[in-house]
C-alpha positions in Angstrom: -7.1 -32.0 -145.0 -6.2 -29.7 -147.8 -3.4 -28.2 -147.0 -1.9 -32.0 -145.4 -2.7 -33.2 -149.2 -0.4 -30.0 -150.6 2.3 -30.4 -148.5 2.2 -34.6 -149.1 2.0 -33.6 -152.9 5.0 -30.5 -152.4 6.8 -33.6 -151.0 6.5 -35.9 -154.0 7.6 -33.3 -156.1 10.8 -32.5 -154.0 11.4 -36.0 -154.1 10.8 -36.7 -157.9 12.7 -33.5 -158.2 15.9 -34.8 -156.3 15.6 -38.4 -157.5 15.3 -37.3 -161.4 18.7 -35.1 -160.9 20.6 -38.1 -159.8 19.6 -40.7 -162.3 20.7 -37.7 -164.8 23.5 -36.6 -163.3 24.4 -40.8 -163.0 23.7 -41.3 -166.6 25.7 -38.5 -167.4 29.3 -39.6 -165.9 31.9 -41.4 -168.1 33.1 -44.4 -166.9 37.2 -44.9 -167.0 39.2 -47.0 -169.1 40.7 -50.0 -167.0 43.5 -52.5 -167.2 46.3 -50.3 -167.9 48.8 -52.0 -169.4 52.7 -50.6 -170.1 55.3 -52.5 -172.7 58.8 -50.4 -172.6 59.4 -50.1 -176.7 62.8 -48.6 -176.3 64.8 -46.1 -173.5 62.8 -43.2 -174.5 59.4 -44.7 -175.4 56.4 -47.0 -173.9 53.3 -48.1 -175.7 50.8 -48.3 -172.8 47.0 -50.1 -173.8 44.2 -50.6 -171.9 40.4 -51.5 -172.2 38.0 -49.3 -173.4 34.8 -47.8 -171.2 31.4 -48.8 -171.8 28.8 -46.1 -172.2 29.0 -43.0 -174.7 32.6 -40.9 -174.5 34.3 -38.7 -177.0 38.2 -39.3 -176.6 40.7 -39.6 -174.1 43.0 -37.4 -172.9 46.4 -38.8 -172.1 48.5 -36.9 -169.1 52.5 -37.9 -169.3 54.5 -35.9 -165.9 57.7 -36.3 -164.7 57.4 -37.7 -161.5 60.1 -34.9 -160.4 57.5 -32.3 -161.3 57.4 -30.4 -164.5 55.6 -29.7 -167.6 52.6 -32.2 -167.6 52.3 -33.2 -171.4 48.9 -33.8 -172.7 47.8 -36.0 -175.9 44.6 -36.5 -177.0 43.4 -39.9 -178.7 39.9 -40.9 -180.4 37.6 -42.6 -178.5 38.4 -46.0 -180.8 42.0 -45.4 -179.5 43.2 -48.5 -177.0 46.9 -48.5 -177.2 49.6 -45.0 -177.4 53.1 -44.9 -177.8 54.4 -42.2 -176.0 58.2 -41.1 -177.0 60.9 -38.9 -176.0 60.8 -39.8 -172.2 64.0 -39.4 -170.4 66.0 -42.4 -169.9 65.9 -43.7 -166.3 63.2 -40.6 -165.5 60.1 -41.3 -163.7 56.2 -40.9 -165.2 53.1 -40.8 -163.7 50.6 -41.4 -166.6 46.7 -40.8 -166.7 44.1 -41.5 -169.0 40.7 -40.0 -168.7 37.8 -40.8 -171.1 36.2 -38.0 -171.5 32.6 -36.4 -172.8 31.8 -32.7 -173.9 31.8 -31.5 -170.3 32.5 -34.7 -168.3 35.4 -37.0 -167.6 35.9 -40.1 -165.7 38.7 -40.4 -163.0 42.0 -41.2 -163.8 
């Protein structure tokens, strides 16, 4: 009956063990900003805005690329930060723009 009782026990512990690293590991993600908004300002600039995460985050990092490939261009913004203007785009060019929140060693999805 002892050793059933250590292996029952040994079992717990895995399980505390596993369960403890998700609810971490969960805790620990940073959520992404949402409703991504985009107001052309003039032929070479956009402001784009969107709504802010909830949860702990440091800044955001703002990814601009020409959808033809090319130097990706990146811009980081405070965490209070909810609006950019982002100039010098190429008239009737292409972007594909990201914004990540980000955390010391953690970012959400774009």
């Amino acid at each position: 009956m002892l050793c059933r009782y250590e292996i029952q026990s040994c079992f717990l512990l895995a399980f505390l063990s596993v369960t403890a690293f998700f609810i971490s590991d969960a805790q620990s993600q940073v959520s992404p900003p949402t409703r991504l908004r985009y107001n052309v300002v003039s032929p070479d600039s956009v402001q784009i805005s969107w709504k802010a995460p909830k949860g702990q985050f440091s800044g955001y990092k703002l990814l601009v690329t020409p959808s033809s490939g090319g130097k990706t261009n990146q811009l980081i913004l405070q965490n209070t930060a909810t609006k950019a203007i982002i100039q010098g785009l190429i008239p009737d060019q292409n972007y594909a723009l990201q914004i990540i929140a980000f955390s010391e060693d953690k970012e959400s999805k774009p």
